[in-house]
N, C-alpha and C positions, 0 to 999 in steps of 0.2 A: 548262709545256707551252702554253697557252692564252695567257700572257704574249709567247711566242715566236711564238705565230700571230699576235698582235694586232700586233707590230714586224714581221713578216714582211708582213702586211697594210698598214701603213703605210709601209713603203720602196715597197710596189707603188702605193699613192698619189701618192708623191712621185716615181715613176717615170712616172708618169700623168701628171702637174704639168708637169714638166719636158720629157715629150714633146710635149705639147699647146704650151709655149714654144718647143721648138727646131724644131717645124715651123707652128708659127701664127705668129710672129711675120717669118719671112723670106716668105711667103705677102703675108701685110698688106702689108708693106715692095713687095711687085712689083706689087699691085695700084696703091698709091699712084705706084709710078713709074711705072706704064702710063695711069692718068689724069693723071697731069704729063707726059705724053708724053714721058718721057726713056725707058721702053721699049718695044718692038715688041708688038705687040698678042696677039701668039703666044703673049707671055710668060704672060698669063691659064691659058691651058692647061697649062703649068709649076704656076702658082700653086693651080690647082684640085687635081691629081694631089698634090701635097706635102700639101693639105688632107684630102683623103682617104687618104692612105698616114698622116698625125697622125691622123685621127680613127679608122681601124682601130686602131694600136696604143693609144692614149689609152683607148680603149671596154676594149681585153683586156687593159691594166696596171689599170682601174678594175675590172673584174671579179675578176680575180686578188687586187685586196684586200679586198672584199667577201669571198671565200671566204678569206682570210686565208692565202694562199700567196705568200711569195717573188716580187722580178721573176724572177729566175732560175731557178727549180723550176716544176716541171708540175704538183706535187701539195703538199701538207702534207707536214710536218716529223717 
């Protein structure tokens, strides 16, 4: 039981991980093209909003494994 919470907590890590990558790293990416001036400066506001739409779910997949619950479940096993 406790074995299963502890992998159950650690997929919600690695779901942390991996969100924090698939919205940090195209973020960076716009910022860099908006100071190389290859895009429109609007695009900041895009970049910011993806930062903050990764940092909510990043913050609630890292708490989910602290409590050792599933990305996919709302509760314990």
């Amino acid at each position: 039981m406790a074995f299963r919470n502890f992998l159950d907590g650690a997929a919600s890590f690695g779901a942390a991980l991996f969100t924090s990558a698939v919205c940090g790293l195209p973020a960076w990416f716009t910022v860099v093209a908006v100071r190389a001036e290859v895009a429109p400066v609007w695009a900041y506001g895009a970049a910011a909003l993806l930062v903050m739409i990764g940092l909510v779910l990043t913050f609630a997949f890292a708490r989910k494994g602290l409590a050792g619950v599933a990305p996919t479940r709302q509760r314990r096993r």
